[in-house]
N, C-alpha and C positions, 0 to 999 in steps of 0.2 A: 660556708660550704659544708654539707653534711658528709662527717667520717664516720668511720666505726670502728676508729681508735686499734690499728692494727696491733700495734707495739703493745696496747694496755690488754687487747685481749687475752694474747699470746702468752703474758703473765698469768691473767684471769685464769683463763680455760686448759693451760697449758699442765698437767700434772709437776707437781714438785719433781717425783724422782726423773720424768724424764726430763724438762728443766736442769739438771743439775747434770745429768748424762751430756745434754748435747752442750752443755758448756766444759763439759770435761774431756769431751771427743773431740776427735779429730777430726770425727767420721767427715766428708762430703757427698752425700749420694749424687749417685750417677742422673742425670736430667736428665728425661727424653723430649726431644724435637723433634717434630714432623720431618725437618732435615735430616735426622738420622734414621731415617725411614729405608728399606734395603727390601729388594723383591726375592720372592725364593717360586719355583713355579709350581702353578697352583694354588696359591697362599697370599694371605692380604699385604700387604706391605708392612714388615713388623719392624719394632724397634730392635733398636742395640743390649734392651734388657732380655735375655735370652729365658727361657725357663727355670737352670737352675741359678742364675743369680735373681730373680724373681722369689725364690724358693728360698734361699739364703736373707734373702731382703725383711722377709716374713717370720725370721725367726725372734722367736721370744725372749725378752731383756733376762738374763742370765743360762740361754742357752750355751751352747759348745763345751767341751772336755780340757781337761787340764791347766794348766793354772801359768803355762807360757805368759809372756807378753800379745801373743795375736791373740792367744782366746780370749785374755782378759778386756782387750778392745774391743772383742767380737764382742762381749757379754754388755757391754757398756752403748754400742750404739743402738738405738731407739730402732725400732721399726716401722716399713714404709705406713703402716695404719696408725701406730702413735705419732708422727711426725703431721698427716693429715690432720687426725683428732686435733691436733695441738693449733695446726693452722685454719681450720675452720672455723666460721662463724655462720649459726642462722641469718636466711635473710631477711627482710622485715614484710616482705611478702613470699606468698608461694611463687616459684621457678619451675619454667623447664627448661630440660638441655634439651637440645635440640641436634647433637651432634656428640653419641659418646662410643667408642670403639670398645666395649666392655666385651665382647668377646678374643680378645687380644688375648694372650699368654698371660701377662704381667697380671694378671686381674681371677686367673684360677684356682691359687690359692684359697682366697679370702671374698669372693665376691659378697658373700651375704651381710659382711663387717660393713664391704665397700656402701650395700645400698642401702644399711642402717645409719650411716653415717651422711650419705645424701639427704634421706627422711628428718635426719635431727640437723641438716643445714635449711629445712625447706624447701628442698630441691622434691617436688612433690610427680613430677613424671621425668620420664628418659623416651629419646628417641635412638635405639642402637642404629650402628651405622654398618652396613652390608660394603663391603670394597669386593667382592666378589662371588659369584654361584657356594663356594664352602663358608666363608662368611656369613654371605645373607643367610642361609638355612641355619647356619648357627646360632643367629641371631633369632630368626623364628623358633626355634627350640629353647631359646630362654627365655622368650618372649612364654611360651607355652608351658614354662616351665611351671615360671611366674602364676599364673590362670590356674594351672591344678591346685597351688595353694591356696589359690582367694576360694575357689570352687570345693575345697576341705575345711572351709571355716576358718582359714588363717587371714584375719584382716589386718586393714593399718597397721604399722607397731608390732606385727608380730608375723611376719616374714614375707610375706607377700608386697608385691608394691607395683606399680602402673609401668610397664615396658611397653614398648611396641618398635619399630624398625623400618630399615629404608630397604631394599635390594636391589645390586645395581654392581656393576664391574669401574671399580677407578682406573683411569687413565695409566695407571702402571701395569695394570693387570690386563691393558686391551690385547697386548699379543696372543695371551692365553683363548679370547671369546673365537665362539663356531657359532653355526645355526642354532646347535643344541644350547646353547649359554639363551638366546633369547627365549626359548621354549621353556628354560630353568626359572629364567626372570618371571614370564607369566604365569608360572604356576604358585612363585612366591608371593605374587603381587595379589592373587586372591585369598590372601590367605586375612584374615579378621585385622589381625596388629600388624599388617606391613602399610606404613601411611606415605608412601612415598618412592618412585624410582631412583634409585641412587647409593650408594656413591657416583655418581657421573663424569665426564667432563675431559679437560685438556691440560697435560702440564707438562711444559715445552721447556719447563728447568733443568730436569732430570733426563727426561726422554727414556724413563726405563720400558718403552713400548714404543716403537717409530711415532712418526707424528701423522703419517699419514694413516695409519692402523688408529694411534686414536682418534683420530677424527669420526673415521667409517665408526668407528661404535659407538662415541659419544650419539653423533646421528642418527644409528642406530636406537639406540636407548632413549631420544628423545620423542622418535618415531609413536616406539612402543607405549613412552607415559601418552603421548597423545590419541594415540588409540584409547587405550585404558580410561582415560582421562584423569589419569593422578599425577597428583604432583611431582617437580622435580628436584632433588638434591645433588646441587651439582660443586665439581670444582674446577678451579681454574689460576692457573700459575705462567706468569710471563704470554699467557698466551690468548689474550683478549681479545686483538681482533677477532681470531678465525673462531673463540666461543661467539661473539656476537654475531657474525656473519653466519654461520650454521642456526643460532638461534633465531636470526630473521628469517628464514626459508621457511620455519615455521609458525612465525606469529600467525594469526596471534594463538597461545597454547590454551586449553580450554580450563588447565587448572593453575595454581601459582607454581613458582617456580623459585628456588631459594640458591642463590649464592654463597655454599658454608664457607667458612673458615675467611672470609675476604681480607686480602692482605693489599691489595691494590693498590692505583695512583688514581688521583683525581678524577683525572678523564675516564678511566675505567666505570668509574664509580660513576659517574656521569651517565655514560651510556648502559649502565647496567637497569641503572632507575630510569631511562629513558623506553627501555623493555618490557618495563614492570616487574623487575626482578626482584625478591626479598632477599633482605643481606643478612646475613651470618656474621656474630660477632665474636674471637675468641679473647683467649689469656695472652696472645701476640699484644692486645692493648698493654699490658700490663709490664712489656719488658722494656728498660730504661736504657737499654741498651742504645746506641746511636746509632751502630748501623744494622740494627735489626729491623727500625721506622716503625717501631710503637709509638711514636710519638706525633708521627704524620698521620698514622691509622687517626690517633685519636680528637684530629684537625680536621678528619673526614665525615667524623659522626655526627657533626649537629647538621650537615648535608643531607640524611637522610631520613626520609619520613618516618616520625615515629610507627606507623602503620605499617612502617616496610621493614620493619630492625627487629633480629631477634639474638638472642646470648647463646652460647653453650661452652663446653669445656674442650673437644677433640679431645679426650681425654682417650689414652694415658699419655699424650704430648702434651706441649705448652704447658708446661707445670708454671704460674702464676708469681712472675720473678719479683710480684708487690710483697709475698712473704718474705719475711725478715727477721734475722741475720738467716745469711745464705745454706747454715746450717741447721736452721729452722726450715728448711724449705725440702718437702720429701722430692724426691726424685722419679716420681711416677704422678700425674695426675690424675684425680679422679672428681665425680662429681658434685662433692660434697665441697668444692671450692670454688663451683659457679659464683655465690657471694661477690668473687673477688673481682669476677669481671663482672658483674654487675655494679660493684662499688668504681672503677674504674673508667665505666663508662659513662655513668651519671659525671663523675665528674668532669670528663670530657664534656657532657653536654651540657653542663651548667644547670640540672636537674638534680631533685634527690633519690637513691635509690628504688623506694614508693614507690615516685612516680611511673621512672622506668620501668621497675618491675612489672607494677600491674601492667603495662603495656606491652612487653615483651612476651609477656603468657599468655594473654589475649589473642596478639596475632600468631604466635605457635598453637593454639585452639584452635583455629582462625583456618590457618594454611596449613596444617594435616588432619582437621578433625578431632581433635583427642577431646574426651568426654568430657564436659567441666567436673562430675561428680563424682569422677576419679582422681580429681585434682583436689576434692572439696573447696571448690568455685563455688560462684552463686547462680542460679540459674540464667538470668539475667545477661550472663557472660556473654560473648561473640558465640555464636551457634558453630558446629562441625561445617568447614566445607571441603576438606582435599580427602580425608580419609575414609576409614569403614566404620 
């Protein structure tokens, strides 16, 4: 079975001093989980890592004042970029995410560190993820950020790097939509780098939005990608039938349609490929937990068509519980750790990374269009068909 030697990297790649910090610390950063996920109105559904511990997270190995025992501990824990640095590895092909919330709070500080450290995993495109009208536009703004750099002469390597974006209202944010949210939607959705409607969908776990409100605007939003004719990025949580059921009213949809983050049961999974839905893989594979069902996730993967499967991070949740020791493991994830569920689920599928990869990026090409020669692909690649 093909590894890539987690424990030896971590050594390898991992710096001496901070190596010698996190065996000295105590520290355990805080994880974020799509579960600790809380709505605030108007605003995406953000984590438990608020701004200024965000901001403290990011402080640099011998910051803070006087010579206490808390400072001295503050000085000594690593920060959430060296913890990453240390946990990444290149992957042996180029990636994309396909799923990364990098306009979140947690990721303000230090974004530029964040996408230098994708680029040196291989992670060669992002697809930001829109949970709402202030999201998605945020997300088109870095998206655009991005493009004035390439369009100043900053290429590869040297700040710029391939973003684009979904926009779309999640299912926690339905109470918030009006008329004016879908008139928001379509003006996002013309915009160059928006390859997809979405956030979307139904999550009957939480219910931070009735169910019958999300319903009306998943419906809604599915409407509009079929109008449009772009793709869908949807989600879905405990609430499978009534997504398949709304989703047959409108088969058939005239572009793909992506299941992210699928956490599901068999039969789900059944009928989702029965619809011709593409599935979303996350770092959920990754956690060993028992009653978390990483382990059922990764009994479900060789179920699905390689043509239909693609990776991402949901980054900055599912931080990648395969790093190791737990104090190696930062507490925010980001996309420079794709690697990890790539390595995770080759092994689920009795594949080697390679393999999966090239095919993972192909149909992320595939199903939003993204350019292969911003990926430096081969021409040859699967041609653009959901996007602009």
């Amino acid at each position: 079975m093909y590894t890539f030697g987690m424990a030896q990297n971590f050594q390898r790649f991992c710096p001496t001093s901070v190596r010698l910090q996190l065996q000295a610390s105590k520290f355990k950063p805080t994880i974020l989980h799509k579960s600790a996920r809380m709505t605030a109105a108007g605003t995406h559904p953000t984590s438990v890592l608020a701004d200024a511990s965000a901001q403290s997270l990011e402080k640099p190995l011998g910051s803070g004042s006087g010579g206490s025992p808390q400072a001295m501990q503050e000085r000594r824990r690593p920060t959430q970029g060296q913890l990453a640095q240390a946990a990444a590895f290149p992957s042996p092909v180029p990636l994309v995410d396909i799923g990364c919330n990098l306009v979140d709070p947690s990721f303000r500080s230090d974004l530029p560190a964040v996408l230098q450290r994708a680029r040196d995993a291989n992670v060669r495109a992002l697809v930001v993820t829109g949970t709402c009208v202030r999201t998605s536009t945020a997300a088109a703004h870095l998206c655009e950020s991005q493009q004035r750099q390439e369009g100043q002469g900053q290429g590869r390597g040297q700040g710029s790097y391939p973003l684009f974006f979904t926009a779309g209202v999640h299912p926690h944010n339905a109470k918030q939509c009006d008329r004016s949210t879908l008139e928001e939607l379509r003006r996002l959705a013309a915009h160059p780098r928006c390859v997809a409607i979405g956030e979307c969908g139904l999550d009957f776990n939480r219910n931070f939005s009735p169910p019958d409100v999300q319903e009306r605007w998943f419906e809604e939003q599915v409407l509009l990608a079929k109008e449009l004719r772009r793709p869908l990025f949807m989600h879905c949580r405990d609430a499978g039938e009534r997504f398949a059921e709304i989703l047959r009213r409108h088969s058939p949809l005239p572009a793909p349609a992506v299941v992210h983050c699928f956490t599901g049961s068999g039969r789900e999974l059944e009928t989702f490929l029965e619809l011709g839905l593409y599935i979303g893989i996350t770092g959920w594979i990754c956690d060993d937990r028992p009653e978390r069902g990483g382990a059922e996730l990764a009994s479900l993967l060789d179920s699905i068509p390689r043509e239909r499967l693609m990776i991402e991070t949901d980054a900055p949740y599912l931080v990648p519980r395969s790093i190791k020791p737990s104090r190696a493991r930062p507490g925010r994830n980001e996309p420079s750790l794709l690697p990890h569920v790539l390595q995770a689920a080759a092994a689920a599928m009795g594949v080697t990374p390679e393999e999966l990869g090239r095919s993972t990026t192909a149909v992320a090409c595939r199903v939003f269009g993204l350019p292969a020669d911003a990926l430096g692909l081969q021409p040859d690649n699967p041609q653009p068909g959901g996007g602009k």
